[in-house]
C-alpha angles and dihedrals in degrees: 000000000000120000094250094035087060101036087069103040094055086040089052087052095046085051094059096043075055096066088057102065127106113228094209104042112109088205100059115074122218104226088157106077094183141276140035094306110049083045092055094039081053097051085046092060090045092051088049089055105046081056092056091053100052084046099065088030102245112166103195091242091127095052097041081055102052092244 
């Protein structure tokens, strides 16, 4: 996927997990400060971090496990 391509669409999925955030609840944490840019800066560490995985070739099966 391109870089831009994929830059909105993980900043269209964090908008939405957004949404779904409860502003009151001590244990949510809002990553999302609010607005375009904070969504985008966000995609782009995600992005940044989903690069670095498959760079070291992690799978997620531990994760996945629980372990």
């Amino acid at each position: 996927m391109e870089g831009l391509q994929r830059r909105l669409l993980l900043a269209q999925l964090i908008a939405a997990w957004a949404k779904h955030i409860t502003p009151g609840d001590p244990t949510q944490a809002p990553l999302v400060a609010g607005g375009p840019a904070s969504t985008l800066a966000l995609a782009d560490d995600l992005a940044r971090l989903m690069d670095d995985m498959v760079t070291v070739g992690w799978n997620g099966a531990r994760l996945r496990d629980g372990a």
